[in-house]
C-alpha positions as CSV (number, residue, x, y, z in Angstrom):
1,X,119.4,288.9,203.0
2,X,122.3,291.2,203.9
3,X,124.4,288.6,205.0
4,X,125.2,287.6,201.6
5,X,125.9,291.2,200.3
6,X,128.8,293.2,200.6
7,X,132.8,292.7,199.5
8,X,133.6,290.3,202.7
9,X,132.5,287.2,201.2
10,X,134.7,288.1,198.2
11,X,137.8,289.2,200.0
12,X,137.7,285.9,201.9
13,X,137.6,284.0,198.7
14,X,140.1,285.9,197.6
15,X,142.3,285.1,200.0
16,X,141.7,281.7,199.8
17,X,142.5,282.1,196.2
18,X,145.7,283.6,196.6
19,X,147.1,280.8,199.8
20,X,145.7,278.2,196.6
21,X,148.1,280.3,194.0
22,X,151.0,280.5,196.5
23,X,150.9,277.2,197.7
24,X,150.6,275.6,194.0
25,X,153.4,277.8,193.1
26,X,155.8,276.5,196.3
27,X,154.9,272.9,195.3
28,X,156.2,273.6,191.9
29,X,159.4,274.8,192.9
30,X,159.8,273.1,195.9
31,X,158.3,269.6,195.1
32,X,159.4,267.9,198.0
33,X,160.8,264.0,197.6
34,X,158.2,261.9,195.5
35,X,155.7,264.8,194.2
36,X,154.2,262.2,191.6
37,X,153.0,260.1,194.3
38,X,154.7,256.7,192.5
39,X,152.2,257.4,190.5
40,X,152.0,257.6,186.4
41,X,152.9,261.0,186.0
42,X,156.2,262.3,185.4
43,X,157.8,265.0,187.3
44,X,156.8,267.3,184.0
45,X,152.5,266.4,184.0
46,X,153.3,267.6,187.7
47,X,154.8,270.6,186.8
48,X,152.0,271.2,183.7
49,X,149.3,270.3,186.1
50,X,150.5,272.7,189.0
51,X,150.7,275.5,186.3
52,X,147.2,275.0,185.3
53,X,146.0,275.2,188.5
54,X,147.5,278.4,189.0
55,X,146.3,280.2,186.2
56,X,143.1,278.9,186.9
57,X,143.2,280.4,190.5
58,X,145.0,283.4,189.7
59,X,142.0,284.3,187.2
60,X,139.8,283.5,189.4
61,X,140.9,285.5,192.2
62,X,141.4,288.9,189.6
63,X,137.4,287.9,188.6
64,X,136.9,287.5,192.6
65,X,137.9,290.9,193.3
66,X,136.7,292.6,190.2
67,X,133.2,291.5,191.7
68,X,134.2,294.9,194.4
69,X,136.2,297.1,192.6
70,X,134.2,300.2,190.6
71,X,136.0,299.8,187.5
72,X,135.1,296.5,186.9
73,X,131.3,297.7,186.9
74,X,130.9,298.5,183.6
75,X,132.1,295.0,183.1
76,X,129.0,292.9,181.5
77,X,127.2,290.8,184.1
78,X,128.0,287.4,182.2
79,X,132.1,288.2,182.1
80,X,132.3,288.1,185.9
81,X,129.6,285.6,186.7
82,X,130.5,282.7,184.2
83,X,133.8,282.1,185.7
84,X,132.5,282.6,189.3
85,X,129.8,279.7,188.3
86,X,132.5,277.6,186.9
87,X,134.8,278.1,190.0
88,X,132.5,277.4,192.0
89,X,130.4,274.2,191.1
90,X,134.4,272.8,190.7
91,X,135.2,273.9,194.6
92,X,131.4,272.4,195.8
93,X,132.7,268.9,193.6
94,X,135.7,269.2,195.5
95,X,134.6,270.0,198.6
96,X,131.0,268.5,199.4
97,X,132.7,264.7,199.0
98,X,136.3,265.8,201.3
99,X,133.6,266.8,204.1
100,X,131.6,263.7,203.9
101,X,135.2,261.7,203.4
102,X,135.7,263.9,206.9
103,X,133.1,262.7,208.5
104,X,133.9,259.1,207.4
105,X,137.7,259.3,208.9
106,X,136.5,261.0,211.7
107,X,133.5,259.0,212.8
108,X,135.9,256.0,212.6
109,X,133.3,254.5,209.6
110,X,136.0,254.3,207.2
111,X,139.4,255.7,208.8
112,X,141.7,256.0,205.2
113,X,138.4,257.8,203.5
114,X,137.0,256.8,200.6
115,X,139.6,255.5,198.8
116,X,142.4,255.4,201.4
117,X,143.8,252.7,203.2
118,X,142.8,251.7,206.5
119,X,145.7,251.9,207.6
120,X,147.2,255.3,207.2
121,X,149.2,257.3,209.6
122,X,148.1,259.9,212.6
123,X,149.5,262.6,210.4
124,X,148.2,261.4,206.9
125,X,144.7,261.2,208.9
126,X,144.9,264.8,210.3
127,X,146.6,265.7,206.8
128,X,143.2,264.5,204.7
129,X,141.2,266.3,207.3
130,X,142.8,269.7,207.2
131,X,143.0,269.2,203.3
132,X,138.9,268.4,202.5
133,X,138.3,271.3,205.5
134,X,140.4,274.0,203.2
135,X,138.6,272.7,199.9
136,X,135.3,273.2,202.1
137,X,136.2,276.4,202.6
138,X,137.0,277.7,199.5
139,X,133.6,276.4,198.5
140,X,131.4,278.1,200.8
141,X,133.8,281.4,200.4
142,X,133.0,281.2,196.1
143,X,129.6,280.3,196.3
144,X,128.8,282.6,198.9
145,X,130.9,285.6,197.3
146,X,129.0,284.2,193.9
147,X,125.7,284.5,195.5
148,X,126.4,288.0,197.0
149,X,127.7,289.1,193.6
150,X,124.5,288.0,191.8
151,X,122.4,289.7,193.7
152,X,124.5,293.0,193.7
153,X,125.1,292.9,189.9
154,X,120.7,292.2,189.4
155,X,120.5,294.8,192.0
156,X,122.3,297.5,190.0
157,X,120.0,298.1,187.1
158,X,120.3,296.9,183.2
159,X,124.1,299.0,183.6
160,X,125.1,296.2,185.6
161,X,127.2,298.8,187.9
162,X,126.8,296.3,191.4
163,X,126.3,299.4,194.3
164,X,129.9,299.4,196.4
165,X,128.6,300.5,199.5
166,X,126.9,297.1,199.8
């Protein structure tokens, strides 16, 4: 199917990698009032945590776009596609239950989600929508770009050089 070939699906993952990346890093150094959420963690598990999820990301957006690039083709097969697996089954567990939560708040089922209060705020409402929407999209952005990487890479011959022109 050529809809899922070519480098678009993984330049659009890629970007959402790198707004992940530079919002993560903004967070860290501009937390805001109450970051921790009066929550458990300290302001350093915040920081640790934030980190974490940056290098995650950032390694995941170089393995996005060595998925396009010709040098990376004599890269084997299972160095590109076991992070891209990874990444992507943790976006789909992310995003899959912030849709259905969407649906929830937006239906009027269940308007503070699944664990929310009923109670919340216009802007907390339209806050958690925006939020599960952009954690949707990364998910459908990786799995797609996965997909179309997979098939490129099998595609390519036992040299595993994926063709660029698709």
């Amino acid at each position: 199917m050529p809809a899922f070939r070519g480098p678009r699906w993984a330049h659009g993952a890629l970007a959402w990698l790198v707004f992940f990346v530079v919002s993560h890093v903004i967070l860290v150094f501009i937390p805001g009032d109450d970051p921790t959420g009066d929550g458990p963690w300290s302001m350093r598990a915040y920081v640790i945590f934030n980190v974490v999820l940056i290098s995650i990301s950032a390694v995941g957006a170089a393995v996005v776009l060595a998925t396009v690039l010709p040098w990376a083709r004599h890269l084997p097969r299972w160095l590109l596609l076991t992070p891209l697996l990874c990444g992507s089954v943790l976006l789909v567990l992310r995003g899959v239950p912030g849709m259905a939560e969407n649906l929830l708040m937006v239906t009027g089922i269940r308007r503070g989600g699944f664990v929310g209060a009923e109670d919340i705020s216009t802007g907390e409402f339209w806050a958690g929508i925006g939020i599960n929407s952009y954690f949707f999209a990364g998910a459908v952005l990786l799995v797609v770009a996965t997909v179309s990487y997979c098939r490129r890479s099998a595609e390519s011959g036992p040299e595993g050089a994926p063709d660029p022109s698709r």
